[in-house]
C-alpha positions as CSV (number, residue, x, y, z in Angstrom):
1,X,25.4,8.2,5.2
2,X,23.3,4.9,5.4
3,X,23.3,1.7,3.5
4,X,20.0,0.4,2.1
5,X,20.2,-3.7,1.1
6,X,16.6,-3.5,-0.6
7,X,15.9,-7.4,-1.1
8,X,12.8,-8.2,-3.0
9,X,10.1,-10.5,-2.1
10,X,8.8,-13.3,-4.1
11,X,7.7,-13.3,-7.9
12,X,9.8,-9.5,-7.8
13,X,13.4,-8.4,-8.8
14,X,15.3,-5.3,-8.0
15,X,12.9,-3.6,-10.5
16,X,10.4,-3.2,-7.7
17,X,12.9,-0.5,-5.7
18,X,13.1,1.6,-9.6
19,X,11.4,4.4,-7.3
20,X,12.3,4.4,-4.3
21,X,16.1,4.1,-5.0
22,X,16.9,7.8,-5.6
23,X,14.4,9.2,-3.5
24,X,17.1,7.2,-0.8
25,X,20.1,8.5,-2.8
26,X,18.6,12.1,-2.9
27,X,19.2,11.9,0.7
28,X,22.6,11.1,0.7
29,X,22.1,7.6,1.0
30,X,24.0,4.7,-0.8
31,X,21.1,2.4,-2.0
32,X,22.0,-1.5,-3.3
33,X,19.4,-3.6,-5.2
34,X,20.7,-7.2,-5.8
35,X,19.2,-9.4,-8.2
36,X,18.8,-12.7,-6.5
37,X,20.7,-15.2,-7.8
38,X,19.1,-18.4,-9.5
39,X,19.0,-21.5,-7.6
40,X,19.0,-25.5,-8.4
41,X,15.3,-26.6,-8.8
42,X,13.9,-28.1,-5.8
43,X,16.7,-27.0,-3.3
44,X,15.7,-24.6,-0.4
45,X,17.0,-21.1,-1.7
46,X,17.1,-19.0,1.7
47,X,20.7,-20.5,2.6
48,X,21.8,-19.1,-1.0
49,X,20.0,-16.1,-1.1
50,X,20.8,-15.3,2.7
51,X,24.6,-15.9,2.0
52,X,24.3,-13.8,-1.2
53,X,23.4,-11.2,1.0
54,X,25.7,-11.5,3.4
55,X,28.8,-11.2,1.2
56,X,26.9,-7.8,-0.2
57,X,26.7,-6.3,3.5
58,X,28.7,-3.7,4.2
59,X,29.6,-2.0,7.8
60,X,26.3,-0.6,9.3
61,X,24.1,-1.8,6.5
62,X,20.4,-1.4,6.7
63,X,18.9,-4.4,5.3
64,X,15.7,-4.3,4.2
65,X,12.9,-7.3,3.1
66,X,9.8,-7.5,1.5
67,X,6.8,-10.1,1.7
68,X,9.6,-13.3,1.3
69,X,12.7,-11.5,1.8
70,X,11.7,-11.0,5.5
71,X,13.5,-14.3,5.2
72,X,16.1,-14.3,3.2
73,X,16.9,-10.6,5.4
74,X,16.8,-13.1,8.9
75,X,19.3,-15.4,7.3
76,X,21.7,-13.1,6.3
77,X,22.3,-11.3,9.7
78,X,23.0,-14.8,11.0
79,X,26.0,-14.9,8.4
80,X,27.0,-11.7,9.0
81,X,25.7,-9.8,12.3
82,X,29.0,-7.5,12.5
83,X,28.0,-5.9,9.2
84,X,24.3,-5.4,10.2
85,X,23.2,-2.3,11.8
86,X,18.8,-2.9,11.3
87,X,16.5,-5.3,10.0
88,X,13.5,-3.8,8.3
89,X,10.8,-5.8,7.5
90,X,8.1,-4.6,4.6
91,X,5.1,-6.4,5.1
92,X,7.7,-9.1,5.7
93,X,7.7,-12.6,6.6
94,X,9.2,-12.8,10.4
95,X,9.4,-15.9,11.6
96,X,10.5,-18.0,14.7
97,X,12.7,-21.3,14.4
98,X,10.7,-24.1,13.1
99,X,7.9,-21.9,11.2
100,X,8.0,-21.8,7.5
101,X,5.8,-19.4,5.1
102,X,3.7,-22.5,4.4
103,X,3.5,-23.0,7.9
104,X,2.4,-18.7,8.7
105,X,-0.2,-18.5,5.7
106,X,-1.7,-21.5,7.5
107,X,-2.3,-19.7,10.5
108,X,-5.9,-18.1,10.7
109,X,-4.9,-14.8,10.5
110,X,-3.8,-15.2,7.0
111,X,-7.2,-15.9,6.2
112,X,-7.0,-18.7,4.6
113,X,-4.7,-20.3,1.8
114,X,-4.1,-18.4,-1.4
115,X,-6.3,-19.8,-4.1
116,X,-4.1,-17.9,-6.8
117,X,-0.9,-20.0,-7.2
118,X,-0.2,-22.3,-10.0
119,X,2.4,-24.6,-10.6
120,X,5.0,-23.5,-13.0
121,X,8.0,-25.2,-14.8
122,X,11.3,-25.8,-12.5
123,X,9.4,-26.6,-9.4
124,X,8.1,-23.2,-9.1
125,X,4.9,-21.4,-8.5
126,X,3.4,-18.7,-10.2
127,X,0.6,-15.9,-9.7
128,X,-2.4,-16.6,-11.5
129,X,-3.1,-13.4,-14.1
130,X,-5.9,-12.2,-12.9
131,X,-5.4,-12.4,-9.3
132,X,-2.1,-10.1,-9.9
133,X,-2.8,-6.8,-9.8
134,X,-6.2,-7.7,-7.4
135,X,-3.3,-8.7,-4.9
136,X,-0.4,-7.2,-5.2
137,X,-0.9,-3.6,-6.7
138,X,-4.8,-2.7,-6.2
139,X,-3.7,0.7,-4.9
140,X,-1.0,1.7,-7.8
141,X,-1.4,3.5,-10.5
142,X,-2.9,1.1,-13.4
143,X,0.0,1.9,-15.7
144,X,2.5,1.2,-12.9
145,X,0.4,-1.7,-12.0
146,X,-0.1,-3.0,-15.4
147,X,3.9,-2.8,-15.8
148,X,4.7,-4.5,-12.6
149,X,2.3,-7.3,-13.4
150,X,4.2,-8.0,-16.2
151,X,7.7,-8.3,-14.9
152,X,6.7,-11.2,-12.4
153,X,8.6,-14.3,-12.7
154,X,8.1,-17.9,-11.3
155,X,9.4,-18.2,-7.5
156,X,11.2,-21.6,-6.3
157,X,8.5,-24.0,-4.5
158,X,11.5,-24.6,-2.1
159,X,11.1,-21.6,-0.6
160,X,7.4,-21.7,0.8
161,X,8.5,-24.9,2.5
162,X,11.9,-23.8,3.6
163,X,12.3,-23.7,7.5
164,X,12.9,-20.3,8.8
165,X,16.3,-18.6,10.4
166,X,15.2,-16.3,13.2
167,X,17.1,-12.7,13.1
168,X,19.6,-12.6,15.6
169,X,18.3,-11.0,18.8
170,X,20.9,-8.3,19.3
171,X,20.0,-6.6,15.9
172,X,17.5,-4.0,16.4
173,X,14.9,-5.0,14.0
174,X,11.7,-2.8,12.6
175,X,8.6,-3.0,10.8
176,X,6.5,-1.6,8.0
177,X,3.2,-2.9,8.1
178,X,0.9,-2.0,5.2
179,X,-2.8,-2.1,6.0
180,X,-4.5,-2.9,2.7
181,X,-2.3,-6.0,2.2
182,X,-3.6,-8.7,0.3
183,X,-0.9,-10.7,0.2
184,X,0.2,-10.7,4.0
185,X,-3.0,-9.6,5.7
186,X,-2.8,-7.0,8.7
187,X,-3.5,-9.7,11.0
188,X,-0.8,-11.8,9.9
189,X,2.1,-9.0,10.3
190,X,1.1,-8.6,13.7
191,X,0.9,-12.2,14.6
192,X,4.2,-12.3,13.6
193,X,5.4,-8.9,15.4
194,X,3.7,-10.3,18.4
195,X,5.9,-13.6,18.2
196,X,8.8,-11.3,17.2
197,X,8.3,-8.1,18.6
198,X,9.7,-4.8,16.6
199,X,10.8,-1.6,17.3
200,X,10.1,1.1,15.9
201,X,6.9,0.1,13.9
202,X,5.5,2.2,11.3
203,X,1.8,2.0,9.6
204,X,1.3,2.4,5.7
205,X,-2.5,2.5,4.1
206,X,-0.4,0.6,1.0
207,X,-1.3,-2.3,-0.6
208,X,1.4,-5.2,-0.6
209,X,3.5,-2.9,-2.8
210,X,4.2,0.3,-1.6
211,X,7.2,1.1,-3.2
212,X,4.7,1.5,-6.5
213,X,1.4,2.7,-4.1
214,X,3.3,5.5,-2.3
215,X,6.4,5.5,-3.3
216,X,7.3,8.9,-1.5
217,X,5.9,7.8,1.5
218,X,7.6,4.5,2.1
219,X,11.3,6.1,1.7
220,X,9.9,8.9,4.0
221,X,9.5,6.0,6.7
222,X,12.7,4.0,5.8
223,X,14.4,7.5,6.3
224,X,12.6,8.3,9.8
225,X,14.0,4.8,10.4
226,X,17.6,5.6,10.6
């Protein structure tokens, strides 16, 4: 039996894994969705959210990050590498030491910065309305994307700033990419696989949200994973 850490990525909560958590369970698997924790305005939340992680990993656990928690996943196998059998990154952010998510959407193959984030109370951004479904959920279902869309919330402006942890290099590490991504462009992911290279890497036609695109097929993959 596995251990699935399923960390969300920005503007999401453990909502986003509703699906795909007993598709993993109907397999046998133990499956743990963690609401990240709130953190003081302003402050760089990867140090808490990585430790918060950390303290959740169990023996062997599979941790695995979406968009933003690419990061948060690379932090907490510094804190706790013994209890971290594989990194899996969903159209994640994987980044060397020094490079920050402002720093990687600047890069061409992002294609340029996001016009669709405003400023919200808190010293946090949010996704403009009408570029939500557009860019995170254009291959869903338009109830499932019309649900999702509303449960976003505002996500710290620390952390697009916030310098990145690389994952420890002992840890085998892989990657989902997800070719329609309009979020994390194609050409981004791989930049970032080329930087950090990944093993095994798996391809998705999914939008930046698979677990609502293809639900089935993205705990097929994790499951091919282990």
């Amino acid at each position: 039996m596995a251990v699935f850490i399923l960390v969300p990525g920005a503007w999401h909560g453990a909502w986003c894994w509703e699906i795909i958590t007993p598709l993993l369970e109907a397999a046998g698997h133990q499956v743990l969705t963690p609401e990240l924790a709130p953190t003081p305005p302003g402050a760089n939340p990867l140090p808490f959210w990585g430790k918060q992680i950390a303290e959740l990993a169990q023996d062997g656990a599979i941790l695995v990050g979406h968009s933003r928690a690419g990061l948060i996943i690379s932090e907490a196998a510094t804190l706790a590498p013994q209890a971290i059998s594989r990194l899996v990154y969903l159209s994640g952010f994987l980044l060397p030491a020094g490079a920050s998510m402002e720093s990687a959407i600047a890069q061409p193959e992002a294609g340029g910065a996001p016009d669709y984030l405003r400023p919200a109370r808190g010293r946090c951004l949010s996704v403009a309305a009408e570029a939500i479904i557009p860019r995170f959920y254009h291959l869903a279902a338009p109830e499932a994307a019309k649900a999702a869309a509303a449960r976003l919330s505002p996500e710290p402006l620390g952390t697009f700033s916030a310098v990145a942890t690389p994952p420890p290099s002992h840890i085998p590490r892989a990657y989902i990419e997800c070719t329609q991504d309009q979020v994390v462009p194609l050409a981004l992911q791989r930049a970032m696989q080329q930087a950090l290279p990944c093993a095994p890497v798996f391809t998705l036609p999914a939008d930046h949200s698979p677990f609502f695109s293809m639900p089935e097929q993205l705990a097929s993959t994790l499951l091919a994973i282990i």
